[in-house]
Each structure stands twice: as structure tokens, then as C-alpha cells.
C-alpha positions in Angstrom: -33.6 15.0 -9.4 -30.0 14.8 -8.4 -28.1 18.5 -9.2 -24.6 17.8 -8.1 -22.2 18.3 -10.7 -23.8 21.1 -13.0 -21.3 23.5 -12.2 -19.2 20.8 -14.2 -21.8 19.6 -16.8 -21.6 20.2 -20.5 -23.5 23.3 -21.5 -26.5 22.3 -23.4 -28.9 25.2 -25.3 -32.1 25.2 -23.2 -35.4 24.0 -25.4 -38.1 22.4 -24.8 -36.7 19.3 -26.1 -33.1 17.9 -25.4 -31.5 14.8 -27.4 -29.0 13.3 -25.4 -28.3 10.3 -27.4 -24.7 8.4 -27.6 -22.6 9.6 -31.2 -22.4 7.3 -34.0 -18.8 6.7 -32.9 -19.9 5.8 -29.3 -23.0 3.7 -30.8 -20.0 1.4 -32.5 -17.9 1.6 -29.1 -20.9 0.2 -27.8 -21.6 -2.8 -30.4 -17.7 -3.6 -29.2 -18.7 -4.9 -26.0 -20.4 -7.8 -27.4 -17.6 -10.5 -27.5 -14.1 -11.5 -24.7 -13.4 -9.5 -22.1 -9.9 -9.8 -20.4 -10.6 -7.4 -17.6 -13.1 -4.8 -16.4 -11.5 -2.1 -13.9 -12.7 0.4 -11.8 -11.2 3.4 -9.7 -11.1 3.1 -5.9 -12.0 5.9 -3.7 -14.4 6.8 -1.8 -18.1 6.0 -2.2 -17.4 3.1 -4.6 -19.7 1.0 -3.0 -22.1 2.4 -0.9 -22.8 0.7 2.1 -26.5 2.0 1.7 -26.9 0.6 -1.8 -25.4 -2.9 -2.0 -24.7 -4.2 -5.0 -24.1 -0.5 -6.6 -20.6 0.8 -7.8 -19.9 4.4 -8.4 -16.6 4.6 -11.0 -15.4 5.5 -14.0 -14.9 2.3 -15.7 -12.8 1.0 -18.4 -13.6 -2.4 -20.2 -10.6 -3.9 -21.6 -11.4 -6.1 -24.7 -9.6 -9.1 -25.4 -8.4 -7.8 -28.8 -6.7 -4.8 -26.3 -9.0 -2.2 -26.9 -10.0 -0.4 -23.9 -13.4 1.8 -23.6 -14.1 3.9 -20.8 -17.4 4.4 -19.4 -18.6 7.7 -17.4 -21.6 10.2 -17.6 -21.9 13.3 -19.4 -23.6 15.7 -18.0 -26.3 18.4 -19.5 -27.8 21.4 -18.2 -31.4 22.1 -19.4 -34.4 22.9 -17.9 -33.0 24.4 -14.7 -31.7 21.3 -13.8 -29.1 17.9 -14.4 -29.6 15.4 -17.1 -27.5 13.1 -18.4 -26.3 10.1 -20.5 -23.9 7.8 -21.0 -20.8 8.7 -22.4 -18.1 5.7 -24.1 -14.7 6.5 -25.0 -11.5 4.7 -26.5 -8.9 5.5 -23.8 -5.4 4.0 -23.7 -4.8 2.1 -20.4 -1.7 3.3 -18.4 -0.5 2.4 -14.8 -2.8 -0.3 -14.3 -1.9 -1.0 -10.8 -3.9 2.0 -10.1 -7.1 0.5 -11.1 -9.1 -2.4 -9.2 -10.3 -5.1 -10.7 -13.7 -6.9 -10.9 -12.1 -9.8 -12.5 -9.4 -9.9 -10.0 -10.6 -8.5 -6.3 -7.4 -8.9 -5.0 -6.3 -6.2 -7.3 -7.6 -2.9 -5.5 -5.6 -0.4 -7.2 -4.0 2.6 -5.2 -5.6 5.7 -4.0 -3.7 9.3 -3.0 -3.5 10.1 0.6 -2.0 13.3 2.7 -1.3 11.2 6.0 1.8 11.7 7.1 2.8 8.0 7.1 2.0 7.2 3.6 4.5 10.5 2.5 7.8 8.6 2.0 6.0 6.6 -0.5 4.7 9.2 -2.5 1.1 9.4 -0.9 -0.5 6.3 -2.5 -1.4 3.3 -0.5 -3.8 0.4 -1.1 -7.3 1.0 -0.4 -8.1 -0.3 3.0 -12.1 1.0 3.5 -14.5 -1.3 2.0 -16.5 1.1 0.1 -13.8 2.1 -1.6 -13.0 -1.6 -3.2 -14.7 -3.8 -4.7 -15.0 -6.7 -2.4 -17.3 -9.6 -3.8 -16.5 -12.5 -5.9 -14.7 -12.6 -9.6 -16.9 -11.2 -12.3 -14.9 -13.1 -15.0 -17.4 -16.0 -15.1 -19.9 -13.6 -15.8 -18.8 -11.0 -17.8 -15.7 -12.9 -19.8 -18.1 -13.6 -22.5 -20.9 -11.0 -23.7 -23.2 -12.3 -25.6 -25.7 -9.4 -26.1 -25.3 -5.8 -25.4 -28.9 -3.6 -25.7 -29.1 0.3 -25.1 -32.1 1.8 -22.2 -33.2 4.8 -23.7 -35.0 6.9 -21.8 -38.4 9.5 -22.8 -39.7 11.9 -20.5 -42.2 13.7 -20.8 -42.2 16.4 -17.6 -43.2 19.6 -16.5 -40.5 22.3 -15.7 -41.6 25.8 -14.6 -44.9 24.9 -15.1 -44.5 24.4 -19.3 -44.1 21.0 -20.8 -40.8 19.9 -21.4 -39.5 16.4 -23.4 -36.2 14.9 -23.5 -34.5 11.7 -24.5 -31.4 10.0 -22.8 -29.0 6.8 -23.9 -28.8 5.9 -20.2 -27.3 2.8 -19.7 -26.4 -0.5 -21.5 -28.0 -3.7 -20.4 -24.9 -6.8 -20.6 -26.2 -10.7 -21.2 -22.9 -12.9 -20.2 -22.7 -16.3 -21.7 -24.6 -18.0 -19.0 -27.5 -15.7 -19.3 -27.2 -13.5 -15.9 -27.7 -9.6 -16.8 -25.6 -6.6 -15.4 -26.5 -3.0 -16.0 -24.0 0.4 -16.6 -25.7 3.5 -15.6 -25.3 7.2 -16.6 -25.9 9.1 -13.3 -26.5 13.1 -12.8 -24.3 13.4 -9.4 -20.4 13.6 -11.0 -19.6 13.5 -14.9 -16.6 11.2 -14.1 -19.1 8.3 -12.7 -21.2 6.1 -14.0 -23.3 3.1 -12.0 -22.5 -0.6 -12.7 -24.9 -3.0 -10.9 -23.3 -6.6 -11.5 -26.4 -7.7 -11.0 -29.9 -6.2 -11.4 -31.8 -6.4 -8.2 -33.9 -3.1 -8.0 -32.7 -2.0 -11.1 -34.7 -5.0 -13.1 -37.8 -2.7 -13.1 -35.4 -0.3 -15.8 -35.3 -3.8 -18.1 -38.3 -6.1 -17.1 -41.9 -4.0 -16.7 -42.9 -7.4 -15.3 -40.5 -7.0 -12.7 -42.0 -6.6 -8.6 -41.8 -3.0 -7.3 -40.4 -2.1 -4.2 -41.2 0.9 -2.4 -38.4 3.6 -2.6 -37.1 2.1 -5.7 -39.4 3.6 -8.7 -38.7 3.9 -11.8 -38.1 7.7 -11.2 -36.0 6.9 -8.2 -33.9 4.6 -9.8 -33.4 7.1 -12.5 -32.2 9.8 -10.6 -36.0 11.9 -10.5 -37.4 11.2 -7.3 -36.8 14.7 -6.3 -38.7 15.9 -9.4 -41.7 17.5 -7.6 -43.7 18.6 -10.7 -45.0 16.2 -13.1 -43.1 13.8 -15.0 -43.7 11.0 -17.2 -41.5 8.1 -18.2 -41.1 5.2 -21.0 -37.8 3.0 -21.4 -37.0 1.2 -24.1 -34.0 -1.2 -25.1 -32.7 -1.6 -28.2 -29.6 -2.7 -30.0 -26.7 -0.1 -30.0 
């Protein structure tokens, strides 16, 4: 179970049962999604995308609806149990200085990132992104994700030993997007930095969270997927997908 971040997570009264479930206001943020999408951006920097786990991006994401809405995706962050848990967290943010961002619609828009190097000074120390995990390099996303046609919540239940006495929780962890030509991408709360969240474009691994028919590969579990691979006492999970 990944614990990075829990100097910076949330505070959350230790039981032995947490709900971490999204807000009725981020239930409706949520419901948004379905519909046209101008752009979805992303904030370059380092480990982005992982050369290790292709396919992955680690951001904080904002969705910008074609009405002009903007939502913002990231994790929060709970301590309980001794440990990290988390959810999703969606927010209403109002987009400003968009050339900082990056751009899955657009990958030739890479945004700008801050750097101390002395030749970069004279412009204020931004510059372009030049490493490859930390921009989004691939192909537009706009055929896929233009048009979203279904948005379902993956709730997670676990039931898990901590300390040696039972403990239960329940997490909104990620949404599960259908685009208009029926390919699936997933956003995932992750335990490692409260300003990140996980978008996989497209499923690979990360089908077994949404398809129980899906193949297993070894070293991608359910509990590894999920963050509790490192969970070395017992630890039970269900997912479920629902609408928002």
C-alpha cells in the first residue's frame, strides 16, 4: 500500500470503517462529463508518463467542457488505519494561463515547466518540456474523448485486516469514460500525491478494475492496480460501477 503523501493527506478520524465517497456536489460534477469536450489538459513535469508503465499518466487534470466549464480532477487523500487511502476528488476550477498546460487533444501543446538552469533565467525559468515523461507524446485524444457518451463511478469495498483487527472501508476511485465510438478510458485516484490522479487513455491492465472477465497478468492484480500490493495482512476486495 503506497504511503507517500500522508504527511499531506486530509485528516480523517480513525474507525473501523471509513466512507470516502465523492460529495453530492462532486456526484453532479461528475454526471457533467457525459456530453462535448473541447479539451482535456494535463500538467507537465516529471513522472507524467512513466516509462515503466506505458500507457499511464500521472497529473492533475482539468476537463474543459464545451459549454466552458472546467473540472479538475486529483486525489484526496485520507489517513486511517495507519496508512493512505484515498478517492477521487472533482472540482470546478477556472482555467487561467493555459499555455501552461499540455494538451491530450493537441500534443503539440506541451505546456511549460519551471526550471533553475542558468540558461532558461532571462526568460523567467520556464521552458517547454523537452523529456518525454514529462509530455504527453501519443496521438490526439479528441476522436476519442470529444464525445462522452457514458460516465460510471468504480467504487471500491474492502474488507482488510489492520493491526490484526478487521477493518472496512469504501472509496469512489475512479470514473470509467465510454467515447462515442465505444473505446473506454479510466481516471484513477492514487495514494502517492493528493495533487495526482491516473488517467489510462486506454485500459490495458486496468480492464481487470471494469471487466471481471478480463485476462490476469501477473504483477497486475487487482490489489496492485489499486495501490495494495504492499498490504501484507489480509485484504479483501469487490468493485462495483455505477452511475455517478
Amino acid at each position: 500500500m503506497p504511503t507517500g503523501g500522508a504527511a499531506a493527506a486530509d485528516s480523517c478520524r480513525v474507525s473501523r470503517r471509513v466512507e470516502l465517497r465523492l460529495t453530492p456536489e462532486e456526484r453532479r460534477l461528475a454526471v457533467s462529463l457525459a456530453g462535448r469536450w473541447s479539451d482535456l489538459l494535463y500538467v507537465p513535469g516529471p513522472g507524467l508518463a512513466p516509462s515503466l508503465e506505458p500507457g499511464l499518466y500521472r497529473s492533475s487534470f482539468v476537463i474543459i467542457l464545451a459549454a466552458g466549464s472546467a473540472v479538475r480532477i486529483t486525489s484526496a487523500l485520507f489517513t486511517a488505519f495507519g496508512d493512505t487511502l484515498c478517492r477521487l476528488r472533482l472540482e470546478t476550477v477556472e482555467p487561467s494561463r493555459p499555455e501552461m498546460f499540455g494538451s491530450f487533444f493537441d500534443p503539440s501543446r506541451r505546456g511549460i515547466v519551471y526550471t533553475m538552469a542558468l540558461e532558461h533565467r532571462e526568460a523567467g525559468g520556464r521552458r517547454a518540456p523537452d523529456d518525454p515523461e514529462w509530455r504527453y507524446e501519443g496521438s490526439s485524444l479528441e476522436p476519442r474523448l470529444a464525445e462522452v457518451v457514458s460516465v460510471r463511478l468504480l467504487r471500491e469495498r474492502v474488507s482488510a485486516s489492520a493491526g490484526g483487527e478487521p477493518a472496512e472501508w469504501v472509496a469512489d476511485r475512479g470514473l470509467v469514460l465510454t467515447g462515442a465510438g465505444g473505446e473506454q478510458s479510466l481516471l484513477l485516484a492514487g495514494a502517492e500525491l493528493a495533487e495526482h490522479a491516473l488517467f489510462l487513455p486506454s485500459l490495458g491492465f486496468y480492464r481487470a478494475l471494469v471487466d471481471p472477465t478480463a485476462p490476469a497478468w501477473p504483477g497486475a492484480t487487482t490489489r496492485e492496480l489499486l495501490g495494495y500490493g504492499g498490504w501484507e495482512e489480509p485484504l479483501e476486495i469487490r468493485l462495483e460501477l455505477e452511475a455517478p
